[in-house]
C-alpha positions, 0 to 999 in steps of 0.5 A: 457539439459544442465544448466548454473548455472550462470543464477541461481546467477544472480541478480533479476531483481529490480521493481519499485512500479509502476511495482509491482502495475501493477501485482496487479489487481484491481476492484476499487469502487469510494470512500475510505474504509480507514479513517484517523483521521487527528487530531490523525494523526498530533499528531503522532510524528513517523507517521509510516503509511507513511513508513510502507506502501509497497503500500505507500497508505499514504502520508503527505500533504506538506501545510497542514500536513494531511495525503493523502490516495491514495486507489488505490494503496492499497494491503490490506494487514493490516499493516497499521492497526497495524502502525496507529491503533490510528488513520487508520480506515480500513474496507474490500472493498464493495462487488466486489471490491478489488484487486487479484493477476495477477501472483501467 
């Protein structure tokens, strides 16, 4: 067997979040396990949960400046625990519920 090493230099096909979400499977409950404390949240001047995300769980309301959590993208993966620490309450899913990975 014969292999083409221009297939190995190739570049990696690029995947949407929406593509990447879709690999993540998900049992999810109905209400958040993540809080947001919004008086903190609009104090922060970086607010850095909203680009730290690779999710992006957090997004800011345009009108009203809080802080929107779309749970169901989430990857459970902490980092927002560190980025908003001051003001994410983040606790693990109720029993059954969470997400695993389809491939690997």
């Amino acid at each position: 067997m014969t292999v083409d090493m221009k297939d190995y230099l190739k570049e990696p096909k690029k995947l949407s979040l929406d593509d990447r979400l879709y690999l993540v499977t998900r049992n999810l409950s109905k209400k958040s396990h993540i809080e947001v404390d919004q008086a903190k949240f609009k104090k922060d001047p970086l607010k850095s949960v909203l680009t730290i995300c690779p999710a992006k769980v957090y997004e800011e309301h345009e009108e009203n400046g809080e802080c929107k959590v779309n749970f169901e993208n989430r990857l459970e993966c902490g980092t927002c625990q560190v980025a908003g620490r001051e003001y994410v309450k983040w606790k693990n899913p109720d029993s059954g519920f969470g997400m695993s990975l389809k491939n690997g």
